[in-house]
C-alpha positions, -999 to 999 in steps of 0.1 A, spaced: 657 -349 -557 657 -312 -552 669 -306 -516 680 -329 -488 683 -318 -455 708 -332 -425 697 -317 -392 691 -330 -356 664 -354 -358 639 -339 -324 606 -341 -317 592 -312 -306 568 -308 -276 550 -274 -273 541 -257 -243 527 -222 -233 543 -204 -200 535 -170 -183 575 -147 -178 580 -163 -142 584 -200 -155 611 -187 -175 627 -168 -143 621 -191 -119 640 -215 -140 667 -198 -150 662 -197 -189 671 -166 -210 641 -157 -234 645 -163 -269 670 -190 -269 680 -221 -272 695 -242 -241 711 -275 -241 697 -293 -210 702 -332 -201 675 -359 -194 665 -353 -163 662 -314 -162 641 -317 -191 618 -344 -176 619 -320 -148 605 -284 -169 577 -310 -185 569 -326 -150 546 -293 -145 536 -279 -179 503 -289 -204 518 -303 -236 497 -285 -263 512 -305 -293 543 -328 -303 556 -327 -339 588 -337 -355 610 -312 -358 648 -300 -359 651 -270 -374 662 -283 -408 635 -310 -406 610 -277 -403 622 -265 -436 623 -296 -453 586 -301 -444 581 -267 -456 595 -275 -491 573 -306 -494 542 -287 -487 552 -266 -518 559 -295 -541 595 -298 -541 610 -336 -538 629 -337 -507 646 -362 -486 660 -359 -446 686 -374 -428 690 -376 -388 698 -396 -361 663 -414 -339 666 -444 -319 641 -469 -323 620 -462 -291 581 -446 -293 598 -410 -301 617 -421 -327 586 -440 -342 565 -408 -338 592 -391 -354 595 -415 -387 559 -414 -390 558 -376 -391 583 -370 -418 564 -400 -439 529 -384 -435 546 -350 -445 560 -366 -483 594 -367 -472 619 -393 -476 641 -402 -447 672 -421 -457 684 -436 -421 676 -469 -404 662 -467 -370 681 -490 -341 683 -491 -310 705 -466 -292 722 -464 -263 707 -428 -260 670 -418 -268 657 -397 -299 665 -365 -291 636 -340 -277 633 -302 -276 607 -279 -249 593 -252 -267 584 -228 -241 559 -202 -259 554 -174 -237 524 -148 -239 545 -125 -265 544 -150 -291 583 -152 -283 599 -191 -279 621 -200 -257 641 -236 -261 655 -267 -236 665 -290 -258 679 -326 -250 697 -337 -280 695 -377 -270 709 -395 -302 706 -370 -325 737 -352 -313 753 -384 -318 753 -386 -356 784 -392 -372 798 -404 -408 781 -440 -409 746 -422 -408 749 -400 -442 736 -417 -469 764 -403 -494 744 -414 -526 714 -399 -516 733 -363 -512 751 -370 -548 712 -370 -561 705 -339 -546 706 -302 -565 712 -288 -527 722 -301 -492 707 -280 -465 726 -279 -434 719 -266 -398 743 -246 -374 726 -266 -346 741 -301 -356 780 -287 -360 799 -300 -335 835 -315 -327 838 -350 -333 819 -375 -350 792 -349 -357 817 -331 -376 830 -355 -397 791 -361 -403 794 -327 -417 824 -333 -436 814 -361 -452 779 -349 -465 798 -316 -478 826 -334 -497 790 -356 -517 771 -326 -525 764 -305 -552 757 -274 -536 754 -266 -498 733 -245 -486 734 -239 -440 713 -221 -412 737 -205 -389 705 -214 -365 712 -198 -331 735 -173 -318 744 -200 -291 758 -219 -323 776 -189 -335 795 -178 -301 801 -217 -294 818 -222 -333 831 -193 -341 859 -198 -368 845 -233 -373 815 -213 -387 831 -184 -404 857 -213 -423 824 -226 -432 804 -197 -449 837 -186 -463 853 -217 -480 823 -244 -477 791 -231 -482 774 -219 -511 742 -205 -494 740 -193 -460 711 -183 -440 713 -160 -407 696 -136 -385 713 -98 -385 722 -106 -347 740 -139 -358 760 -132 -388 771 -97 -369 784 -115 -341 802 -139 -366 819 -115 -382 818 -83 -355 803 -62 -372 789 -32 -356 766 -20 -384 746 -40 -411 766 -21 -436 798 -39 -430 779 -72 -430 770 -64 -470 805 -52 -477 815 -92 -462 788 -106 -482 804 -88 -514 838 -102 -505 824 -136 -504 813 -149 -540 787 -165 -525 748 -160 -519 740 -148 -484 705 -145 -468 696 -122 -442 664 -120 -416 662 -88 -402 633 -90 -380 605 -59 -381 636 -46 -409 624 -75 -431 654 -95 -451 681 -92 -478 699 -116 -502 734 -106 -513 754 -120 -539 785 -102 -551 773 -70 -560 737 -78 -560 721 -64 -523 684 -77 -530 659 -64 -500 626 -74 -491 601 -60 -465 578 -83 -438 545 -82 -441 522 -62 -420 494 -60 -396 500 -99 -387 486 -119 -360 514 -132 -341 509 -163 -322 544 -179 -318 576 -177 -339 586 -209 -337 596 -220 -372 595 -184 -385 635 -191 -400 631 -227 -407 600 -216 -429 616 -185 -445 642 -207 -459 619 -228 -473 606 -205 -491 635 -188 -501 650 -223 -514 617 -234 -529 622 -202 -550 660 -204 -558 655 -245 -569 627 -233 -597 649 -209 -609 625 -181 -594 648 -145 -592 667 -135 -559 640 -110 -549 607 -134 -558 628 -164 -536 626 -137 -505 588 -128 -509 586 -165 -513 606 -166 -473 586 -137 -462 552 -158 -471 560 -185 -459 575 -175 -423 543 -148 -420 517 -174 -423 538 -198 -397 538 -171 -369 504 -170 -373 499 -200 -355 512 -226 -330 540 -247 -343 565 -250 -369 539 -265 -398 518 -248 -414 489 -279 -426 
C-alpha cells in the first residue's frame, strides 16, 4: 500500500450560517472548537444540515489520494451506532481500506459542525465521541509495516492512550509523514509537537500561522532557516502567498491559482496534502508534488465539502 492514514474517525455535518450565529454563540471564526454532546446537539438543534460526509482531516486526504489512484488504507476509532455505519460505508464507497473493527462503545462516533459562513470561511464544533478515545489496541501495526508512508494528523495527538496510539504506529512505519492541523493543536502541544517534527517526523505539513507559532518565529525567513536545520522535508501553505517545500537546502515555492470561485475552504489543507503526497509517492519532483497540492486544494474550495466527486 502507498499511504495509510491514522486520524480521528468524524463525520462531518455541513451547515451554512450568516456572522451573528457565530457571535451569538461565542465561536471564534476560523477555528476549530472542542464542544461536548449536548452543546453540539444544541448548535444543530436550529441549523439546515446541507450534507454529512466522513471526514477527519486525515480521512479527507486519504480520500483525496484514492481519487488519484494511489492504494491507501485508514485507521480510526467509530463505534458501532448509525454514525459509525455511515462512516464505514463512506470510506468503502471512496476505495479505501479501513483496518479497524467496529464495536460498541461506551461513547458515540465522534462528529464535527462545520459552520460555513457567507465568506467561504469555516468555522468548527467538533465532538470527538470515540474517536478521541483511540489508543494502542486500535493500530493495526502490520498494516503500517506495509505502508511506503504513515500520515498522521495534529488533531488526534493527545496525552494518554491517544499518544501511545501515536507511538506505536510511529515505531511500525516506514516513513511518517503529519498535519500540524490547527493552531489550537499547536498552542495546546507545543514541545510535544516541536519533539515531533524534529526527531519523529519525516514530512510535515503546516500553515505559515502554525509552524510560526511553533517555533516563534516572527518572519517566514526564520521558519526556512529551521526547515534547513532540520534534515527533513517541510511543507508550507501560505495562503494568497501560495506554498513552499523545504528540504535542507532546497526552498521549493509555488504560487495559488487565480481568479477562483471560492465557495468554502473546508478541506483546502487536507486536499493539498493529497496532492502533494500523491506527487512525492510516484516519485514526481518537490516542485510538481506542490502544483499537484495547489490543484487539488483549488478545485476543493470551489465547492461545498471536503470531496471533490
Amino acid at each position: 500500500m502507498k499511504i495509510i492514514g491514522i486520524g480521528n474517525a468524524i463525520v462531518d455535518v455541513i451547515c451554512k450560517v450568516n456572522d451573528d450565529f457565530l457571535k451569538n454563540n461565542k465561536l471564534t471564526k476560523s477555528t476549530m472548537k472542542l464542544v461536548n454532546e449536548s452543546e453540539f446537539k444544541k448548535l444543530l438543534s436550529n441549523l439546515k444540515i446541507e450534507e454529512t460526509v466522513s471526514g477527519g482531516s486525515v480521512a479527507n486526504t486519504i480520500v483525496g489520494l484514492s481519487q488519484l489512484g494511489d492504494k491507501v488504507g485508514f485507521i480510526g476509532k467509530i463505534s458501532n451506532d448509525e454514525l459509525g455505519g455511515k462512516y464505514e460505508e463512506g470510506l468503502k464507497k471512496e476505495n479505501v481500506q479501513y483496518f479497524y473493527s467496529k464495536k460498541k462503545e461506551t461513547l458515540p462516533t465522534g462528529t464535527c459542525l462545520i459552520l460555513i459562513t457567507p465568506d467561504s470561511e469555516r468555522t468548527m464544533c467538533t465532538f470527538l465521541g470515540t474517536a478521541g478515545k483511540i489508543n494502542e489496541n486500535d493500530i493495526n501495526a502490520i498494516a503500517i509495516k506495509n505502508s511506503e508512508i504513515l500520515f498522521l494528523e495534529g488533531y488526534l495527538w493527545d496525552e494518554g492512550e491517544p499518544k501511545k496510539a501515536f507511538d506505536k504506529a510511529i515505531q511500525h512505519s516506514n516513513k511518517v509523514a503529519m498535519s500540524l492541523s490547527d493552531l489550537f493543536c499547536v498552542e495546546r502541544h507545543k514541545p510535544h509537537f516541536l519533539n515531533l517534527v524534529q526527531n519523529k517526523l519525516d514530512i510535515t505539513f503546516a500553515n505559515e500561522q502554525e509552524i510560526m507559532t511553533l517555533i516563534g518565529a516572527k518572519s517566514f525567513d526564520e521558519v526556512i532557516k529551521f526547515s534547513q536545520q532540520q534534515e527533513k522535508l517541510i511543507i508550507i501553505t501560505r495562503g494568497e502567498k501560495g506554498a513552499a517545500a523545504i528540504q535542507g537546502n532546497e526552498v521549493v515555492e509555488c504560487e495559488i491559482k487565480k481568479n477562483l470561485k471560492i465557495v468554502d475552504l473546508t478541506g483546502a489543507g487536507d486536499l493539498f496534502a493529497a496532492g502533494f503526497l500523491h506527487g512525492y509517492v510516484n516519485n514526481l519532483t518537490l516542485k510538481e508534488s506542490l502544483n499537484k497540492g495547489t490543484e487539488m486544494s483549488s478545485k476543493i474550495i470551489q465547492k461545498i465539502g471536503a470531496r471533490l466527486n
